[in-house]
MDTraj code that builds the backbone (N, CA, C; nanometers):
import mdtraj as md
import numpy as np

residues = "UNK UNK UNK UNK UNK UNK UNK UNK UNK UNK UNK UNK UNK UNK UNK UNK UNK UNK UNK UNK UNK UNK UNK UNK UNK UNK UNK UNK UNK UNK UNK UNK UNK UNK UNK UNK UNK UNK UNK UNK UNK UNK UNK UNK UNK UNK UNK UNK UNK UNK UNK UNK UNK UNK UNK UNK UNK UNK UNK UNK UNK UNK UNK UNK UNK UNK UNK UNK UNK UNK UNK UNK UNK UNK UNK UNK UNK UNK UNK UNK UNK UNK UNK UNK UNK UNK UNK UNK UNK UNK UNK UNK UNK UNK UNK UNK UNK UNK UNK UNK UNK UNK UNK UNK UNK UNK UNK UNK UNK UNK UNK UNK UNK UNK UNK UNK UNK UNK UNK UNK UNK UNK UNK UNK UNK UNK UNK UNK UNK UNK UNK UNK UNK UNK UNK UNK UNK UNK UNK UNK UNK UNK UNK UNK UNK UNK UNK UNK UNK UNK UNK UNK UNK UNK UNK UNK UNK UNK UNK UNK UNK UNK UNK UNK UNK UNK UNK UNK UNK UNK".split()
xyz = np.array([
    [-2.4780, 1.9725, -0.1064],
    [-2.4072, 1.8455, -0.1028],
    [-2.2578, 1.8704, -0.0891],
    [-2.1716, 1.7651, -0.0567],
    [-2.0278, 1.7781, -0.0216],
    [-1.9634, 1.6188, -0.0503],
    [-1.8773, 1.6581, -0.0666],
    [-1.7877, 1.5829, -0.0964],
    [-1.7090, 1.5325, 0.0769],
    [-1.7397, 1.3953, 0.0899],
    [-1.7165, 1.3502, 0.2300],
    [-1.5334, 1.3099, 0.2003],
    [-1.4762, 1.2572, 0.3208],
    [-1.3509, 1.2326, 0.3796],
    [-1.3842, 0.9986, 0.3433],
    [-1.2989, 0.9718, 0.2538],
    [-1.3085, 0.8533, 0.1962],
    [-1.1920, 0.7806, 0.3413],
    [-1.2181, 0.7369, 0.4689],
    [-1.1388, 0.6356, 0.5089],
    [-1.0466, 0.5503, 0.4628],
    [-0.9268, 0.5429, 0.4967],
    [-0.8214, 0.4416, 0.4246],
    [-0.8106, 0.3176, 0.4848],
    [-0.7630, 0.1730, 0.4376],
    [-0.7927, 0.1082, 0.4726],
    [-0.7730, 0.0437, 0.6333],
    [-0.6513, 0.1194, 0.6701],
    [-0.5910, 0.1045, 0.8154],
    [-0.6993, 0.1715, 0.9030],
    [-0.8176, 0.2507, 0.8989],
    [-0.8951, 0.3186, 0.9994],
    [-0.9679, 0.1733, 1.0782],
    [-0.9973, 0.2183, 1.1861],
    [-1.0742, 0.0676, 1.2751],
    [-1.2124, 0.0609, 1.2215],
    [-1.2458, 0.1667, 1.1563],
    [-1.4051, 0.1672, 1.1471],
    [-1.4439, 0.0771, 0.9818],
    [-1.3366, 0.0152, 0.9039],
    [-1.3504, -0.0243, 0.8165],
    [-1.3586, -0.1888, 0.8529],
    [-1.2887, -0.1598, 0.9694],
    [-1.3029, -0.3504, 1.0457],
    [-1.4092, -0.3640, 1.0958],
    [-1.5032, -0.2818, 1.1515],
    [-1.6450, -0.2883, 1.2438],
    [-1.7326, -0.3629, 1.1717],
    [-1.7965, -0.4608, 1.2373],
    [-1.9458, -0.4985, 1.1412],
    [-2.0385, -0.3909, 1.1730],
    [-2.1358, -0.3442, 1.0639],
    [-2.2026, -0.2660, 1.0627],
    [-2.3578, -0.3280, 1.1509],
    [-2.3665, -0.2080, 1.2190],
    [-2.5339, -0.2026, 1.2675],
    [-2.6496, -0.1552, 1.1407],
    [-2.7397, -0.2455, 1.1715],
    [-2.8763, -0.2456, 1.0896],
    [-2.9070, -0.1105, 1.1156],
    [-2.9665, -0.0136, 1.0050],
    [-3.0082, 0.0981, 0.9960],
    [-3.1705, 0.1100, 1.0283],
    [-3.1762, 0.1779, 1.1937],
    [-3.3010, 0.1502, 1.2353],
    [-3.4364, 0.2421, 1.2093],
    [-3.3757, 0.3623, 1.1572],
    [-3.4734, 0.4799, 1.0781],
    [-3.3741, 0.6057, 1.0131],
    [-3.5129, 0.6119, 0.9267],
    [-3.4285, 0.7383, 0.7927],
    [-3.4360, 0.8790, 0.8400],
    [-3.3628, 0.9253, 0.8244],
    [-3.4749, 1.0746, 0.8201],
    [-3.3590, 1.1690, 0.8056],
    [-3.4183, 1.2677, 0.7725],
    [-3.3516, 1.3785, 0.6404],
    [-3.1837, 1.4214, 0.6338],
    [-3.1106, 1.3903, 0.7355],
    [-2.9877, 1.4078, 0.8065],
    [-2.9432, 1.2533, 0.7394],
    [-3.0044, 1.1230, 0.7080],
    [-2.9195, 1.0040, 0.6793],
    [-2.9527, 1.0371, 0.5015],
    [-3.0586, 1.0667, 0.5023],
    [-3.1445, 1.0935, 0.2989],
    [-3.0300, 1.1772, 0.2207],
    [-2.9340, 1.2987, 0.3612],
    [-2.8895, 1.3649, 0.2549],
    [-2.7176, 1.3197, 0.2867],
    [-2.6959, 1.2742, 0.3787],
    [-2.5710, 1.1679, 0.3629],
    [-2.5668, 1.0778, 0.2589],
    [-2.6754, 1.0031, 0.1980],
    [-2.6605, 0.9476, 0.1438],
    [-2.6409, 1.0306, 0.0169],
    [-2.7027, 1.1498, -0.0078],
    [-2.6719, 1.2366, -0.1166],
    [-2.5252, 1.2623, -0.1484],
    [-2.4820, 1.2780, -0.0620],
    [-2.3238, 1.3214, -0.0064],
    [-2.2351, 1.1642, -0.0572],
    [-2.2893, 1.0687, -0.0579],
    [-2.2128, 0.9529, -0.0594],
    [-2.2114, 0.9180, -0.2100],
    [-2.3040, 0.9543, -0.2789],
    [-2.3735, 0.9043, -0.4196],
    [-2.2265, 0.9959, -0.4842],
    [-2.2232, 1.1484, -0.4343],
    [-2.1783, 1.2651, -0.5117],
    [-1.9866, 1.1978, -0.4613],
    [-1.9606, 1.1732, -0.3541],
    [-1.8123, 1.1050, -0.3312],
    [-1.7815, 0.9967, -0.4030],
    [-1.8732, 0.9163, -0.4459],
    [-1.8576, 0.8149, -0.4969],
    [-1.8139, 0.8403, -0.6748],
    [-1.8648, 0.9123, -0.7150],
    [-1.8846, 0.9644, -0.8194],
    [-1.7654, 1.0620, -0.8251],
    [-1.7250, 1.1216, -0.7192],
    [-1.6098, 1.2011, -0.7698],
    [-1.4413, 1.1130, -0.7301],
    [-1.4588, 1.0181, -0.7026],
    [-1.3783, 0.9607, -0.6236],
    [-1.3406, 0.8462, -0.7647],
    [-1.4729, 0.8601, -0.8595],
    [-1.4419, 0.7515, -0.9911],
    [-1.4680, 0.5902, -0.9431],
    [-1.5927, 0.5691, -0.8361],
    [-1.5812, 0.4763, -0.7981],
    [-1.7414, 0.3748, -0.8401],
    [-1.7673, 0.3365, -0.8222],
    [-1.8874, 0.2519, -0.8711],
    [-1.9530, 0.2158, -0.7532],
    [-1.8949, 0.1883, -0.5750],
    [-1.9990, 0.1548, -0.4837],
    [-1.9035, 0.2378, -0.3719],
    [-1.9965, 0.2923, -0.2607],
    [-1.9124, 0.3360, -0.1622],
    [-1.9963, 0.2392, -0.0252],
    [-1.9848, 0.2058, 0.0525],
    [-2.0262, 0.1614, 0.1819],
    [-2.0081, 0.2828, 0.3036],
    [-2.1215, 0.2665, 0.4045],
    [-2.1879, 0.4085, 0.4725],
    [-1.9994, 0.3442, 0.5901],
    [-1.9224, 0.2728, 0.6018],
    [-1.8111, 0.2820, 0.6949],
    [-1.6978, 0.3178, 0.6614],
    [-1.6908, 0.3217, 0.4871],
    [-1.6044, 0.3817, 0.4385],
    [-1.5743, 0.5702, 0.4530],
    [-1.7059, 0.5940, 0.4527],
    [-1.7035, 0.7413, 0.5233],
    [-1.7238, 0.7451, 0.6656],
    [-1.6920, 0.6717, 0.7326],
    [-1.7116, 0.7056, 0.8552],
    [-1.8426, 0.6539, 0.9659],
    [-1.9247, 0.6030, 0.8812],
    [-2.0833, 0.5885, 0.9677],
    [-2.0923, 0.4151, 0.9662],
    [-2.0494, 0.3756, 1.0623],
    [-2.0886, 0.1746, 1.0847],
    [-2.2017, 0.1483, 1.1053],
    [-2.2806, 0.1570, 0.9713],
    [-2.4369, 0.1594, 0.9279],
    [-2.4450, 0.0732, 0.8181],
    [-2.4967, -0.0296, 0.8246],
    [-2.4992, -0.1090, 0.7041],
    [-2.5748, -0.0187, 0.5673],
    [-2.5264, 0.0788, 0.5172],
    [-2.5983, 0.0995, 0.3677],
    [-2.5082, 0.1848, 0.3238],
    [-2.5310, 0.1091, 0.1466],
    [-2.4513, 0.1432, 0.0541],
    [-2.5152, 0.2227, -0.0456],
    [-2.4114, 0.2792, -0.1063],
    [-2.4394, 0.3400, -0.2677],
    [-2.3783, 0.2704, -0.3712],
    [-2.4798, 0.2310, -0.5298],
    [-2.4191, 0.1718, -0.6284],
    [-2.4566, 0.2519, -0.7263],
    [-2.3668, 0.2468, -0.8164],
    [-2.3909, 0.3179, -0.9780],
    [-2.4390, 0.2047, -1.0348],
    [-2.5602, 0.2118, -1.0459],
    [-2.5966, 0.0440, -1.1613],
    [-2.5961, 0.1276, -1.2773],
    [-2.5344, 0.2290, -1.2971],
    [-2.5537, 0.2515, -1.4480],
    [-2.3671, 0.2797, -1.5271],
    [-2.2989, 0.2004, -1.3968],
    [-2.1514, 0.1764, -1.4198],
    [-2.1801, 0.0772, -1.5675],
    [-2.0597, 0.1878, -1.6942],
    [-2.0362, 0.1259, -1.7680],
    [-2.1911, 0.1628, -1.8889],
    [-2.1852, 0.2594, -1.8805],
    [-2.3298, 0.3302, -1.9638],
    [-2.2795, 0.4542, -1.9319],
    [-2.3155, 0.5504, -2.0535],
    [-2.3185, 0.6808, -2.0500],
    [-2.4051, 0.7267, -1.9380],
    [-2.4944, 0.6811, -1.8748],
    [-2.6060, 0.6994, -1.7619],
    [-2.5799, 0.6774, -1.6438],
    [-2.5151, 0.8048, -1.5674],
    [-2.5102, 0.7538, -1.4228],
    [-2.6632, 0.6668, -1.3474],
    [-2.6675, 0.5940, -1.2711],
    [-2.7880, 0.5545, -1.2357],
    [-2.7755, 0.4896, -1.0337],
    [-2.7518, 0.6202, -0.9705],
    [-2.7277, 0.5931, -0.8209],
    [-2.8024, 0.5024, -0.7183],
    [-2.7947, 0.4347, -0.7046],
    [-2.9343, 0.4026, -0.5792],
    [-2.8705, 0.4114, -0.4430],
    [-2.9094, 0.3699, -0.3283],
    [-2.9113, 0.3781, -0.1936],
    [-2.9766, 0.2307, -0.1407],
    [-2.9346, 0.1722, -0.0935],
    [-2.9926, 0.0104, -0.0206],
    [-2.9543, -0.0093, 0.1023],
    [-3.0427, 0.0150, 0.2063],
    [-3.0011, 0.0185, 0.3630],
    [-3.0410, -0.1366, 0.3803],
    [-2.9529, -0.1910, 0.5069],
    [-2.9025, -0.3281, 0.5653],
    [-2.9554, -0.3920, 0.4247],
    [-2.8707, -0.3802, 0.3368],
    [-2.7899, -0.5109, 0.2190],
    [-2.7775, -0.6443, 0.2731],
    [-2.8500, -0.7495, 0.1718],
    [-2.8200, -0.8883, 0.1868],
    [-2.7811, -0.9924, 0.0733],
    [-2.6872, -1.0679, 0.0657],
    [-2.6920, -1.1145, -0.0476],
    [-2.7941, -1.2954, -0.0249],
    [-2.8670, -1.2949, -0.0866],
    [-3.0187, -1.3792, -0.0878],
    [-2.9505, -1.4820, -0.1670],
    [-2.9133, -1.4500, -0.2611],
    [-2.8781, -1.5992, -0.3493],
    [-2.7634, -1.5456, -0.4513],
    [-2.6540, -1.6561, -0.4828],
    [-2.5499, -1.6363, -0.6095],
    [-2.4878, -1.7619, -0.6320],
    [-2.4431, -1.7222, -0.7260],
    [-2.4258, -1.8554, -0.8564],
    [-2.2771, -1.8014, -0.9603],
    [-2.2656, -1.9300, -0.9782],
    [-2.1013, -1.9572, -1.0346],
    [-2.0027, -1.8761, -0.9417],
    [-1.9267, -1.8559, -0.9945],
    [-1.7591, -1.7818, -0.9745],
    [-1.6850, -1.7461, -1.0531],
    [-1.6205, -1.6348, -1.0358],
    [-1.5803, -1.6107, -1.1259],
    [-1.4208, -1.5095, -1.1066],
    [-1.3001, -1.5008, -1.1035],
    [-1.1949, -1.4031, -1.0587],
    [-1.1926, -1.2943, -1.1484],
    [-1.1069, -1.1980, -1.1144],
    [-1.1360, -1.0631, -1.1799],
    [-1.0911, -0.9529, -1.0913],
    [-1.0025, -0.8642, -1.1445],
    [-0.9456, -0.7595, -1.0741],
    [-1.0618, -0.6748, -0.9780],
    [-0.9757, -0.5993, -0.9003],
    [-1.0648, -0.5408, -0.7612],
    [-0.9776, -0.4881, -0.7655],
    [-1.0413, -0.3424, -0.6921],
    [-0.9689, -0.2427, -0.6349],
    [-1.0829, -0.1704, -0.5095],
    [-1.0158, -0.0850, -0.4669],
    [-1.1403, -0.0237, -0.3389],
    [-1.1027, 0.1385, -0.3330],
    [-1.1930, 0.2258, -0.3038],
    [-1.1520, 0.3589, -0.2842],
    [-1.0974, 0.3896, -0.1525],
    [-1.0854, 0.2869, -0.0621],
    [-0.9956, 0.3280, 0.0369],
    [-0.8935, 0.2402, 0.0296],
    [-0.8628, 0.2000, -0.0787],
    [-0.6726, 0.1403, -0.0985],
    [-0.6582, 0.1990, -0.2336],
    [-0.6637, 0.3309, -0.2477],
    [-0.6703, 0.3515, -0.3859],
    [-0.4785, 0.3082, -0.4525],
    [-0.5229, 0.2846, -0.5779],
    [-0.4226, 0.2434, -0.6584],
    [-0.3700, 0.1228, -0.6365],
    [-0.4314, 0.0547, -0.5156],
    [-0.4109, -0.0884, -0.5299],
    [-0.4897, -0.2257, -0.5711],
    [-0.4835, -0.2832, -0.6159],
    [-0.5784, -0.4010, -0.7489],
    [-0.5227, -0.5582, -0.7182],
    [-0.5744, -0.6372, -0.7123],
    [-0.5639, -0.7310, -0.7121],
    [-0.6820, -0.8512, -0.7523],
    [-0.6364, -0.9885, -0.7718],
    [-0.7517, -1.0887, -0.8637],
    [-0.8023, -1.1401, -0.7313],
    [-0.9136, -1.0959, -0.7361],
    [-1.0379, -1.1554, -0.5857],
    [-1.1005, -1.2578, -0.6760],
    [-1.1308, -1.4504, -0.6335],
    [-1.2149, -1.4646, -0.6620],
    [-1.3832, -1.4381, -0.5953],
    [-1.5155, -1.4297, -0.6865],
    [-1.6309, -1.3743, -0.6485],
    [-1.7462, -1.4712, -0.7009],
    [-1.8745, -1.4465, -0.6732],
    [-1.9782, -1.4900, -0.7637],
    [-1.9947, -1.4081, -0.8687],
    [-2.0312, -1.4785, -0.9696],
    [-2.0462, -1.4264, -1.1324],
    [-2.1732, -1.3273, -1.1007],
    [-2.3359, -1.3926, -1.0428],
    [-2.4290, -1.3529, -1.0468],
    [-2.4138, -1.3345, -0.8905],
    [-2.5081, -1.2137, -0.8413],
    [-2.5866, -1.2150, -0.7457],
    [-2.7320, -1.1121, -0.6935],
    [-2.8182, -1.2058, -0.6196],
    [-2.8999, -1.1187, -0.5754],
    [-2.8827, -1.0732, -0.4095],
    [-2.9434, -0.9028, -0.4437],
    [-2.8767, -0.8546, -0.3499],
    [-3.0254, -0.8072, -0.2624],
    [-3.1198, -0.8095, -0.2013],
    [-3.2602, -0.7695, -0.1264],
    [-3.1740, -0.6415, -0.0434],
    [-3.2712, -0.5418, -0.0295],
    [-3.2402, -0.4524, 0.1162],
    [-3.3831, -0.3682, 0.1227],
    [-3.3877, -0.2882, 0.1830],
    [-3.4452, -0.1769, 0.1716],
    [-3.3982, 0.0153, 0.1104],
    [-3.5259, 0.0768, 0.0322],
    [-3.4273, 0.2046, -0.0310],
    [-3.5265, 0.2797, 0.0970],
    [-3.4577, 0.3883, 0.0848],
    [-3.4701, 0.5607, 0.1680],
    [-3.6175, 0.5976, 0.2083],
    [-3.6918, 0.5092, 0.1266],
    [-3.8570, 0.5108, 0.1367],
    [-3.9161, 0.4269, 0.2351],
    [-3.7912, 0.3405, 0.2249],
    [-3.8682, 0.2420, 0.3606],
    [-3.9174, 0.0643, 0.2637],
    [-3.9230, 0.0691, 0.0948],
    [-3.9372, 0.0091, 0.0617],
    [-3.8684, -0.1080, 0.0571],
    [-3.9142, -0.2253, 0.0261],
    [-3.8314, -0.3029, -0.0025],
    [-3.7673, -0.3528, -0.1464],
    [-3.6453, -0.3599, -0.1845],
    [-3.5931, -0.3577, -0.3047],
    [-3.4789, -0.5195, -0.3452],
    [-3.4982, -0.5166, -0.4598],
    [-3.4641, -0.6394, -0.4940],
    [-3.3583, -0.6456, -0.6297],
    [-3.2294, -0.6579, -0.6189],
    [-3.1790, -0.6902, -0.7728],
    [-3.0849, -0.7542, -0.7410],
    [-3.1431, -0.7975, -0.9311],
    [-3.0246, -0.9429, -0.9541],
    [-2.8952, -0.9005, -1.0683],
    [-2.7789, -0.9143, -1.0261],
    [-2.6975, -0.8426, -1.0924],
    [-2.5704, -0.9321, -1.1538],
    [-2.5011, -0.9275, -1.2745],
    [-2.3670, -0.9895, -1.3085],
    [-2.2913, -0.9062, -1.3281],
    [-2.1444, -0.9987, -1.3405],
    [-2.0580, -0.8782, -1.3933],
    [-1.9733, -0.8419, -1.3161],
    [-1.9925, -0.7267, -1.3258],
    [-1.8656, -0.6227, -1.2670],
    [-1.9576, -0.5956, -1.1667],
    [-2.0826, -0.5694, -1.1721],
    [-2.1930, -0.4729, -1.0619],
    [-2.1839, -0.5787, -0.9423],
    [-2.2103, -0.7068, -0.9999],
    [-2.2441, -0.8543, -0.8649],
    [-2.0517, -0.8148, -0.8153],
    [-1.9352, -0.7969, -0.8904],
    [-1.8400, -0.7750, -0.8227],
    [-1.8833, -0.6878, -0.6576],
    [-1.8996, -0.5879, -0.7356],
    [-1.9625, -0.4186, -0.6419],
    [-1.9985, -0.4314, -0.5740],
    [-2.1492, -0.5602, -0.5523],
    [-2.2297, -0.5418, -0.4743],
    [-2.1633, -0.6259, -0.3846],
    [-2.0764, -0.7318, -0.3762],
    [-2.0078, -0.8217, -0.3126],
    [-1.9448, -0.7271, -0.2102],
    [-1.8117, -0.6380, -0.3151],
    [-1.7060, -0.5703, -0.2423],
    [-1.7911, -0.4823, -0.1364],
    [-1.8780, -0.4312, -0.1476],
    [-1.9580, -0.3279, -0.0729],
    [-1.9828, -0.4009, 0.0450],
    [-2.1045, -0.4836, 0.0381],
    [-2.1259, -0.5909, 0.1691],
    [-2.0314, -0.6284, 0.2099],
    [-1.8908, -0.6969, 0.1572],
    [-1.8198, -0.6973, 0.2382],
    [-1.7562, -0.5874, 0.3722],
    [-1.7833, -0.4729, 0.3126],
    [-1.7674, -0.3656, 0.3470],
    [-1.7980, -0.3642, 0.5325],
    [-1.9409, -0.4009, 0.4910],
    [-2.0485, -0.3481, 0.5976],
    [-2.0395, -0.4339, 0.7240],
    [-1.9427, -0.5871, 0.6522],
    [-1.8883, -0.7180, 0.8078],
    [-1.7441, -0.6530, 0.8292],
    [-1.7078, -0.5456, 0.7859],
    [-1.5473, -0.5362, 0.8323],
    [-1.4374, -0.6212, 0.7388],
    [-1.4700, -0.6262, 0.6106],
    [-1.4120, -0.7543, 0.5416],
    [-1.3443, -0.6044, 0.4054],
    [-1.2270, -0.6496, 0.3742],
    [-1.1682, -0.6036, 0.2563],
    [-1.1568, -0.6767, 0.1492],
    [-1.1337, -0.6146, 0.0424],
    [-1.0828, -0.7490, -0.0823],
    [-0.9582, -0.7856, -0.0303],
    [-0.8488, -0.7112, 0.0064],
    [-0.7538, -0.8604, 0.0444],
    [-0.7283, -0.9282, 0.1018],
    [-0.8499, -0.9239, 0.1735],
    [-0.8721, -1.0233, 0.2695],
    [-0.8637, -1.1788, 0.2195],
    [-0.8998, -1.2039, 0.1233],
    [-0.9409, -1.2958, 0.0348],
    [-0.8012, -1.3625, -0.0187],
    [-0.6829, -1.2765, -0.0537],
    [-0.5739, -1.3236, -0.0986],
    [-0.4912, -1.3829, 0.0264],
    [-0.3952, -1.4844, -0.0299],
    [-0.3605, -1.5477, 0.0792],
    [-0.2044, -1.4019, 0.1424],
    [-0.1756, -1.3798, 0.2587],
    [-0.0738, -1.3731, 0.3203],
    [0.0464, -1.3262, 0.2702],
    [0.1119, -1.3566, 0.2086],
    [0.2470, -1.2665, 0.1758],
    [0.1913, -1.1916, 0.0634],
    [0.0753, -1.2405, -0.0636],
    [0.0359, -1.1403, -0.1318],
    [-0.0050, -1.0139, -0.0954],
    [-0.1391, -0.9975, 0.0074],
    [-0.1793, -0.9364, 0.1318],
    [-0.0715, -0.8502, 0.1657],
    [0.0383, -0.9084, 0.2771],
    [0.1159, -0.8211, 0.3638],
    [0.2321, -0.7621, 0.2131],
    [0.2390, -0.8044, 0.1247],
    [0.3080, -0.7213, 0.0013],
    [0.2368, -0.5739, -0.0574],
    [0.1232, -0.6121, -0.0364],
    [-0.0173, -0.4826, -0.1095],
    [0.0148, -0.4071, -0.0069],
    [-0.0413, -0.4537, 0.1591],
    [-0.0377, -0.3750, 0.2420],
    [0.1122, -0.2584, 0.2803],
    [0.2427, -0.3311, 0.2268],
    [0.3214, -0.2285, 0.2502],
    [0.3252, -0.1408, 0.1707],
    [0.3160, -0.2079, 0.0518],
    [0.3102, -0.0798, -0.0842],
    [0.2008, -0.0103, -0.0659],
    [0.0860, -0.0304, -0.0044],
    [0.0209, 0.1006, 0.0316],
    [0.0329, 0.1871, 0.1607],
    [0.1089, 0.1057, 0.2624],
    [0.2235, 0.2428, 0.3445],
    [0.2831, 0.2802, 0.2837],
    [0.3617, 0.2327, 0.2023],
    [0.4753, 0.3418, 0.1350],
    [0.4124, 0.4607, 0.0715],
    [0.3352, 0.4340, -0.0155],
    [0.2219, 0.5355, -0.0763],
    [0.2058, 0.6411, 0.0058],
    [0.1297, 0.6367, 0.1385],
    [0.0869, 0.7134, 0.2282],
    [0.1750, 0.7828, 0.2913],
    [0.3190, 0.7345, 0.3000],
    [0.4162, 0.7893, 0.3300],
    [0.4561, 0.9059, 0.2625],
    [0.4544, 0.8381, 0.0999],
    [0.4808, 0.9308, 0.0323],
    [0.4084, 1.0686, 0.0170],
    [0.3208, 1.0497, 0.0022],
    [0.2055, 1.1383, -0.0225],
    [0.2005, 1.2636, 0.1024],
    [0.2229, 1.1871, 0.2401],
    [0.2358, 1.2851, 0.3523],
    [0.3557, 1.4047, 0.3835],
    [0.4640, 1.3169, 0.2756],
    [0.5749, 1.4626, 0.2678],
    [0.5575, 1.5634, 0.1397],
])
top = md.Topology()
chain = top.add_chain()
for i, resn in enumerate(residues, 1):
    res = top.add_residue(resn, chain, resSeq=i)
    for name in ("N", "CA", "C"):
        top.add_atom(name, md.element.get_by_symbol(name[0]), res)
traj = md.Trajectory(xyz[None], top)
């Protein structure tokens, strides 16, 4: 396993809507291995397959974020089926790292896809995780969290994270 290259938010491939994932096989099983282990070293709770590079609708979640128990899964072409209330609450993303802002979201949601087996899988999640599973799918239409904030908040985040990158490159 390896530790993959996390896209920042300026790459084009984070704007792409993702293509439906049309078969598995042992080259995507162990990417996804690779994504579980970035995600995890990166301190993050969901990664999306465009954030590394692949405009494939499927994600990785820690549903065991917030428990001593890591607990990884894999859910190829993600849907959100049904959600309820709203709720705001800080966000951040591993490809704007160190930047946060109040996204409003649904409180609850269910999320259907298929896992690595070909099965079909089903959960209903609150919290911080229905945050996750939101930010992720967004992921997979080309959509960011600040997308969501209006405009000068937005183009304020966005410079302070050029400057960042600036910095970082000397």
């Amino acid at each position: 396993m390896s530790i993959l290259e996390i896209k920042n938010c300026f790459d084009p491939v984070l704007r792409k809507k993702c293509a439906q994932v049309k078969n598995v096989d042992e080259a995507l099983e162990n990417l996804t291995q690779d994504m579980i282990e970035t995600m995890f070293d990166a301190s993050g709770v969901g990664l999306a397959g465009n954030q590394i590079g692949l405009a494939q609708r499927l994600i990785v979640v820690d549903m065991g974020f917030g428990t001593d128990k890591p607990d990884p899964i894999t859910i190829l072409n993600p849907v959100i089926s049904a959600s309820e209330e709203k709720v705001s609450g800080e966000e951040g993303c591993l490809s704007i790292p160190e930047i946060t802002a109040d996204v409003t979201r649904a409180a609850m949601v269910e999320v259907k896809g298929m896992d690595l087996a070909g099965k079909d899988v089903r959960y209903e999640v609150d919290g911080f995780l229905a945050r996750a599973f939101q930010h992720e799918l967004d992921h997979l239409d080309g959509k960011l969290f600040w997308d969501y904030l209006g405009k000068m908040k937005r183009d304020v985040l966005q410079r302070k994270f050029r400057k960042m990158l600036k910095e970082h490159e000397q």
